[in-house]
N, CA, C and O atoms as a GROMACS GRO file, in nm:
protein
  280
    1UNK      N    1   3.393  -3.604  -0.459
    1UNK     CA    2   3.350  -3.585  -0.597
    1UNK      C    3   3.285  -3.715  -0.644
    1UNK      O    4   3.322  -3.832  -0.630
    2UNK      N    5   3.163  -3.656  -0.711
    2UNK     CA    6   3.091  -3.774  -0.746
    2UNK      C    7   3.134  -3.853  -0.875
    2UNK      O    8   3.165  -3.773  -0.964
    3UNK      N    9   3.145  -3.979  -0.913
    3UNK     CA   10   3.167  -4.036  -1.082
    3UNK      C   11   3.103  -3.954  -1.162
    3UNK      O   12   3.142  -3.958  -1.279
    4UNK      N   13   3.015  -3.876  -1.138
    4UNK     CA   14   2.952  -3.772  -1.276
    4UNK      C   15   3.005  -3.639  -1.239
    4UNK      O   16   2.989  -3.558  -1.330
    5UNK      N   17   3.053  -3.599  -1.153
    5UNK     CA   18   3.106  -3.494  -1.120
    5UNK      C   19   3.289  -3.528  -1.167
    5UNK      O   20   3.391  -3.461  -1.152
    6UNK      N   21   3.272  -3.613  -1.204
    6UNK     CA   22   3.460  -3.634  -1.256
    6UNK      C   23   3.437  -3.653  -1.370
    6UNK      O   24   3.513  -3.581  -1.433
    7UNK      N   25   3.364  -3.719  -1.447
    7UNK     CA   26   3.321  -3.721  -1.620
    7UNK      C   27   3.295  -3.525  -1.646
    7UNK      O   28   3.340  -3.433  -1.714
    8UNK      N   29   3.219  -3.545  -1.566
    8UNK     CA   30   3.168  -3.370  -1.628
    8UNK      C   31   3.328  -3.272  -1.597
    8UNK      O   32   3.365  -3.207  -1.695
    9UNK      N   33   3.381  -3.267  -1.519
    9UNK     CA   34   3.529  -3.245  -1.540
    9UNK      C   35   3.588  -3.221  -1.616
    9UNK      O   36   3.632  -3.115  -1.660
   10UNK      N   37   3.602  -3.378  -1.656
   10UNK     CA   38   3.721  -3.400  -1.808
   10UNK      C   39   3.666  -3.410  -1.890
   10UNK      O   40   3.725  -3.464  -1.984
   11UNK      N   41   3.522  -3.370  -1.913
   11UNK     CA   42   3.446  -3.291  -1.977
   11UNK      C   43   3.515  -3.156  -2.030
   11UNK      O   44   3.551  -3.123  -2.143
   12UNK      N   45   3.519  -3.082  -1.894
   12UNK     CA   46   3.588  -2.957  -1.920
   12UNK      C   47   3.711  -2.923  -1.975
   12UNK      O   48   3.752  -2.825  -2.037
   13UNK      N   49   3.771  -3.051  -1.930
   13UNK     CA   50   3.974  -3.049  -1.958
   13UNK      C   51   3.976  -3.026  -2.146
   13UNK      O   52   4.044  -2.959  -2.224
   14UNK      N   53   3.866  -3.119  -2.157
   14UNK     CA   54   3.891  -3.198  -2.298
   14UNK      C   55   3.828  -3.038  -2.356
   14UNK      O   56   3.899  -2.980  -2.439
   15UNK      N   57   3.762  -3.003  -2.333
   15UNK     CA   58   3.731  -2.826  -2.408
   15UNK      C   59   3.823  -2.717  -2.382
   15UNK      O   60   3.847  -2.623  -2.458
   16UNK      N   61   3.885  -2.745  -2.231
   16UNK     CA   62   4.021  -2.652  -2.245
   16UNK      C   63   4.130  -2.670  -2.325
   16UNK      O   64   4.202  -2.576  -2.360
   17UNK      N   65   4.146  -2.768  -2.352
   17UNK     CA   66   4.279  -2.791  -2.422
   17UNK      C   67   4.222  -2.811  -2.558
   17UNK      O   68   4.294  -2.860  -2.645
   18UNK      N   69   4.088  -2.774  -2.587
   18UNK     CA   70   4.085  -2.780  -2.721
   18UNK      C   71   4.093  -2.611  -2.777
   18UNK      O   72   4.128  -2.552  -2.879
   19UNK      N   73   4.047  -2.584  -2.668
   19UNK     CA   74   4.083  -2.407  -2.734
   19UNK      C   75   4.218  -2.351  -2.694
   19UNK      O   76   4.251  -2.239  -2.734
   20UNK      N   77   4.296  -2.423  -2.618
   20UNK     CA   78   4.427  -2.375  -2.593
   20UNK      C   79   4.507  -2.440  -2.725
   20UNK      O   80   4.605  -2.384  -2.774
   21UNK      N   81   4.465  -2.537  -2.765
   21UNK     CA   82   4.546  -2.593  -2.869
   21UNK      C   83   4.473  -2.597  -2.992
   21UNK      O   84   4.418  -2.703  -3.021
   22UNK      N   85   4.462  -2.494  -3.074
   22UNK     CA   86   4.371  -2.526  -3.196
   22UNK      C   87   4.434  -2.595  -3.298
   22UNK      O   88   4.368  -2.649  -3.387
   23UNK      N   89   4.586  -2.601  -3.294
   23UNK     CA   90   4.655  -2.692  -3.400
   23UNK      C   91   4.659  -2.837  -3.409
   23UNK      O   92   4.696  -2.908  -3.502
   24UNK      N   93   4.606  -2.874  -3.268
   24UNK     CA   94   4.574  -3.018  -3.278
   24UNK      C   95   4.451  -3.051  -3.280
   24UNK      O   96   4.375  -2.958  -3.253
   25UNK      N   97   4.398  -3.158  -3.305
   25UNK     CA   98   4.289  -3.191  -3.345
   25UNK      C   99   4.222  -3.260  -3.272
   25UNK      O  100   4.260  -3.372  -3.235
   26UNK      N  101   4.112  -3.208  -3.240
   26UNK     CA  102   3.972  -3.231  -3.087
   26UNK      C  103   3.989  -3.384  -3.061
   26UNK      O  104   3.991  -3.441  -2.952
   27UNK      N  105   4.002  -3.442  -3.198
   27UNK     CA  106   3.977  -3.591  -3.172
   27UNK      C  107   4.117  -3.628  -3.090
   27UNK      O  108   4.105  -3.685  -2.982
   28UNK      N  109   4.221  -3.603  -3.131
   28UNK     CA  110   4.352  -3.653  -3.087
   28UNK      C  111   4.354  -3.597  -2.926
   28UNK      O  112   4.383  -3.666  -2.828
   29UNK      N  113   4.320  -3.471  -2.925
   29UNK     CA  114   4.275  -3.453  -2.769
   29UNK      C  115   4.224  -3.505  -2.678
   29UNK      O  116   4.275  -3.523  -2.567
   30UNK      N  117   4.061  -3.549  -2.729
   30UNK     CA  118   4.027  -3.608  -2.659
   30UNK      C  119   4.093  -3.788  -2.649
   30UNK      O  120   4.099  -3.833  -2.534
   31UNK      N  121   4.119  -3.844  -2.716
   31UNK     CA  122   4.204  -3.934  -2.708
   31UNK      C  123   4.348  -3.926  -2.567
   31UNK      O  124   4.392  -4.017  -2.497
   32UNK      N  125   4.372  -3.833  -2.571
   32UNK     CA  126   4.464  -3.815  -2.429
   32UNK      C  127   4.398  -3.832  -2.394
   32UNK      O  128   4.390  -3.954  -2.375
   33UNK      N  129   4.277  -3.754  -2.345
   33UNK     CA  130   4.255  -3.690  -2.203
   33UNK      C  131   4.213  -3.840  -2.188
   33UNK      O  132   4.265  -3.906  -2.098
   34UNK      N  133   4.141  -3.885  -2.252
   34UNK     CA  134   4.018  -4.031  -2.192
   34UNK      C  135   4.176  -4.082  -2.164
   34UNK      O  136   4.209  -4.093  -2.046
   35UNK      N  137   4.281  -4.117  -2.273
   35UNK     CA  138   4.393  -4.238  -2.207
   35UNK      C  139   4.448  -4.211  -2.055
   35UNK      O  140   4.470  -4.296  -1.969
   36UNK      N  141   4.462  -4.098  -2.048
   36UNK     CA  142   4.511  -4.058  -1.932
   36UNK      C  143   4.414  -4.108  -1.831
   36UNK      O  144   4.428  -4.190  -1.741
   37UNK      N  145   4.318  -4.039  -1.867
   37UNK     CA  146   4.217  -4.075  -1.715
   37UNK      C  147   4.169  -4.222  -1.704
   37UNK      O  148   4.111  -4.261  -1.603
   38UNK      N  149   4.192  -4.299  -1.804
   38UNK     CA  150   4.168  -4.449  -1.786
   38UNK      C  151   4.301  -4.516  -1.730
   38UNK      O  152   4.289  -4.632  -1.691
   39UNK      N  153   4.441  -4.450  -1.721
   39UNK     CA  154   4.554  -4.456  -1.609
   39UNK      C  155   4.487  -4.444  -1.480
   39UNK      O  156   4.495  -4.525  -1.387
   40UNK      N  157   4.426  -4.346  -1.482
   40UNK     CA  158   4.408  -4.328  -1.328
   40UNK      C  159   4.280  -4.376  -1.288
   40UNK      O  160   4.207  -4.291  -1.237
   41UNK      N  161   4.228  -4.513  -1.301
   41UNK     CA  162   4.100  -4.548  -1.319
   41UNK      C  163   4.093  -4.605  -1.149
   41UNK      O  164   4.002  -4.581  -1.070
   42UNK      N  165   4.185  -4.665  -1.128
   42UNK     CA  166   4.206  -4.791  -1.001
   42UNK      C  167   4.273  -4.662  -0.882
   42UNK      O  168   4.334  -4.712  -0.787
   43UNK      N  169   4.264  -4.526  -0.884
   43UNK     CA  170   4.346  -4.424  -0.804
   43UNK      C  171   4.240  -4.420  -0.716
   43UNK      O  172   4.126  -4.422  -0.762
   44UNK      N  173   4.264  -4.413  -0.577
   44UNK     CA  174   4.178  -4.434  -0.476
   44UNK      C  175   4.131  -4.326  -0.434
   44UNK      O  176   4.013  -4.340  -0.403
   45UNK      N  177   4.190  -4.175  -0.410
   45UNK     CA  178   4.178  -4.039  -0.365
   45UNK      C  179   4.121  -4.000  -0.541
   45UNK      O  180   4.195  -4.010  -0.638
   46UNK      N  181   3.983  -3.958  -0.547
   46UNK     CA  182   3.933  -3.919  -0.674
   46UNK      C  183   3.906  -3.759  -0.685
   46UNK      O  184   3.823  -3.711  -0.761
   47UNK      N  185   3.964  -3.707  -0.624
   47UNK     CA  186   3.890  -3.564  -0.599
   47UNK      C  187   4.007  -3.467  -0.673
   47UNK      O  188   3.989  -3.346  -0.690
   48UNK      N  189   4.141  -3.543  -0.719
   48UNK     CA  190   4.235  -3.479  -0.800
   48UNK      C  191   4.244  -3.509  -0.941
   48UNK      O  192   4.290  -3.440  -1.031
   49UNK      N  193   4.196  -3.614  -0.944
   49UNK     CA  194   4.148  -3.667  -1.105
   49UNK      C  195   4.178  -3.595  -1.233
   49UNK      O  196   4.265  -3.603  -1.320
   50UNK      N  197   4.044  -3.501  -1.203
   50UNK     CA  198   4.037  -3.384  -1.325
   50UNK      C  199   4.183  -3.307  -1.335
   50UNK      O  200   4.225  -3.256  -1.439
   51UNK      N  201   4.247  -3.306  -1.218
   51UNK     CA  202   4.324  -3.191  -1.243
   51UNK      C  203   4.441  -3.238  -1.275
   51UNK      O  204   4.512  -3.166  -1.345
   52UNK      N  205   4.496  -3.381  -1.231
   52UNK     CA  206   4.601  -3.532  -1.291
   52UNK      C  207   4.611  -3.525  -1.474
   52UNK      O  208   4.701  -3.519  -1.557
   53UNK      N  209   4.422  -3.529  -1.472
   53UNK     CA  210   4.464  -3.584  -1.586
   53UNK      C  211   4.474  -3.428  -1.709
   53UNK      O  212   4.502  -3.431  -1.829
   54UNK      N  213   4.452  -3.351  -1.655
   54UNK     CA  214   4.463  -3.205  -1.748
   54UNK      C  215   4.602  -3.237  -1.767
   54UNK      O  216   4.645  -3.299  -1.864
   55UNK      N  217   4.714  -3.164  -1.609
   55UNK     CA  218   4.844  -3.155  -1.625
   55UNK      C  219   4.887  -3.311  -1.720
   55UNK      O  220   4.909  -3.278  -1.836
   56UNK      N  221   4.897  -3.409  -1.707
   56UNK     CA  222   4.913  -3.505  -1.789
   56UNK      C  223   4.910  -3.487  -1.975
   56UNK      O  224   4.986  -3.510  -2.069
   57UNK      N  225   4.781  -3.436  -1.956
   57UNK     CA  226   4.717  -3.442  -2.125
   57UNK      C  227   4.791  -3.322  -2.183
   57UNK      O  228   4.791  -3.319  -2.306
   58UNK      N  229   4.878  -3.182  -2.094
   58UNK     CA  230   4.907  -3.072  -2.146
   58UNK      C  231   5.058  -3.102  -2.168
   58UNK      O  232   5.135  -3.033  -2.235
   59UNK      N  233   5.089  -3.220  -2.096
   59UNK     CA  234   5.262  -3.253  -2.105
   59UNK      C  235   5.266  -3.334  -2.219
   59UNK      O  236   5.342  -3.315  -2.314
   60UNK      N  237   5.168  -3.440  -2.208
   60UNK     CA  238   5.138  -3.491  -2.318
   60UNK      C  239   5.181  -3.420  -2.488
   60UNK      O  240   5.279  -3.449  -2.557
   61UNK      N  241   5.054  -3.306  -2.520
   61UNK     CA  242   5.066  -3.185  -2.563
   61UNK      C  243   5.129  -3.143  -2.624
   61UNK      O  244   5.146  -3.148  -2.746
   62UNK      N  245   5.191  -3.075  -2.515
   62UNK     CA  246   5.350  -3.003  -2.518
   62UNK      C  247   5.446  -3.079  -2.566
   62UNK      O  248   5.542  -3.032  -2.628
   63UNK      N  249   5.429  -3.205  -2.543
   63UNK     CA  250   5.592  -3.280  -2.581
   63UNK      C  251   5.536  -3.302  -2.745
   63UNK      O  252   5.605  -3.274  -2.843
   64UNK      N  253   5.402  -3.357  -2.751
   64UNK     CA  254   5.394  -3.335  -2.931
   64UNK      C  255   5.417  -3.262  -3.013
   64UNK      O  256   5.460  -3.295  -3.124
   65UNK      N  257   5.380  -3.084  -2.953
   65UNK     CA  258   5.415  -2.972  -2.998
   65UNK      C  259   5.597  -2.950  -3.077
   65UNK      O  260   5.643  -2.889  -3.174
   66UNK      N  261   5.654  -3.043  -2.966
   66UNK     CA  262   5.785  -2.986  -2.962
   66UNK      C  263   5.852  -3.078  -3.060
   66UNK      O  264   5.961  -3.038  -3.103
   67UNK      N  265   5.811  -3.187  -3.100
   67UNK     CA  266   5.857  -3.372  -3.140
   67UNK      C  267   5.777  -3.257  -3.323
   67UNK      O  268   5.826  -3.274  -3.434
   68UNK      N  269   5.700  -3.192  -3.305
   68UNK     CA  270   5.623  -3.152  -3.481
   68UNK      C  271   5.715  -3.035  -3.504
   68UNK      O  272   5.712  -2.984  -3.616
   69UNK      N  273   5.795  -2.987  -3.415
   69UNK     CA  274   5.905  -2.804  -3.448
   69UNK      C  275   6.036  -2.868  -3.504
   69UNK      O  276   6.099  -2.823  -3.599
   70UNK      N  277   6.072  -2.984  -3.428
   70UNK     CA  278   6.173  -2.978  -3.431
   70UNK      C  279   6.217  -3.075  -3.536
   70UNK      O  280   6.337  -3.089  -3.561
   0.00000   0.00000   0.00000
């Protein structure tokens, strides 16, 4: 996977989880997703990236979801 083929990615992450989550707000989303994937900046195998930093950004997410119910 190419460096523009992993931007265009979490490209995608950052639009999935914006329509899976409409109660949070695009900006705060995308704010994961980029923190996350700037964790995994120095990760040597790049071809899991996109998919690191989704599961990451949805636990992320999820644990906010649950920290605003309760």
């Amino acid at each position: 996977m190419t460096g523009d083929d992993e931007l265009l990615q979490v490209e995608k992450v950052i639009e999935r989880l914006i329509t899976r989550y409409p109660s949070v707000s695009s900006v705060d989303i995308e704010h994961i997703v980029r923190t996350v994937h700037k964790r995994l900046a120095e990760s040597r195998v790049r071809d899991f990236i996109p998919l690191l930093v989704e599961k990451a950004a949805r636990r992320d997410l999820a644990a906010r979801a649950t920290e605003s119910v309760g």
